[in-house]
Residue, then its C-alpha position, 0 to 999 in steps of 0.5 A: x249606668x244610663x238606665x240606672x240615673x234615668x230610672x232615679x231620675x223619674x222615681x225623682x220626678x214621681x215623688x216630686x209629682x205628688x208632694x205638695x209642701x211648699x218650700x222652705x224660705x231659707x232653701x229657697x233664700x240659700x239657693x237664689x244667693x248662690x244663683x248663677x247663669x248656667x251654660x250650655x255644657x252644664x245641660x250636656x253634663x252628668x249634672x241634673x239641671x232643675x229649671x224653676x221659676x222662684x215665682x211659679x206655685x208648682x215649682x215651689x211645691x217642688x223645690x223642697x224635694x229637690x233641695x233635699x237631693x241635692x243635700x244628700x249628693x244628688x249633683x243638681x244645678x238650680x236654674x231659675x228662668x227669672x234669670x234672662x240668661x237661663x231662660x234663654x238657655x232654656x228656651x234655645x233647649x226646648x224648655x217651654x214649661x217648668x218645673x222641668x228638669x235636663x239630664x245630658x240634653x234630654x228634657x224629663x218633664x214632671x207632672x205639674x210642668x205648666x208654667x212657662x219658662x218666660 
């Protein structure tokens, strides 16, 4: 089972890697409404944990992709490292770049991860 949610998540991060759509407004809006500070049993959990900046052009190129998963079931929580309270939990969890995404306490990096989380 492991294999098989790691192996959808990196076919994930592949077709993220080259997408190059910039995020809607309204996802993007939607998301940033909902917004909470997430916690440290949230990267330990069967939950993808997406860690983005609202401001970072590489995450943006993802976001759409991302949001579009989530819609159809794919259990993900939004985690922008604008919030203080995210990015200390990112950083105290080795997340130094993003976009980035944490499955039960392992950090998967996408292609285009180079803006650091602060």
């Amino acid at each position: 089972m492991r294999k098989l949610v790691s192996m959808s998540l990196m076919l994930l991060m592949l077709c993220l890697a080259g997408c190059s759509a910039s995020p809607s407004k309204a996802a993007l809006q939607s998301i940033e409404m909902q917004q909470k500070s997430i916690s440290e049993a949230s990267l330990k959990t069967k939950t993808i944990v997406f860690f983005y900046r609202d401001d970072c052009p590489d995450c943006q190129r993802v976001f759409d992709q991302v949001y579009r998963a989530k819609q159809t079931g794919t259990p993900i929580i939004f985690a922008n490292t604008n919030n203080p309270k995210n990015r200390k939990l990112a950083l105290l969890n080795g997340v130094k770049t993003v976009p980035i995404f944490v499955y039960q306490g392992h950090i998967y990096k996408t292609l285009t991860a180079t803006k650091e989380a602060r």
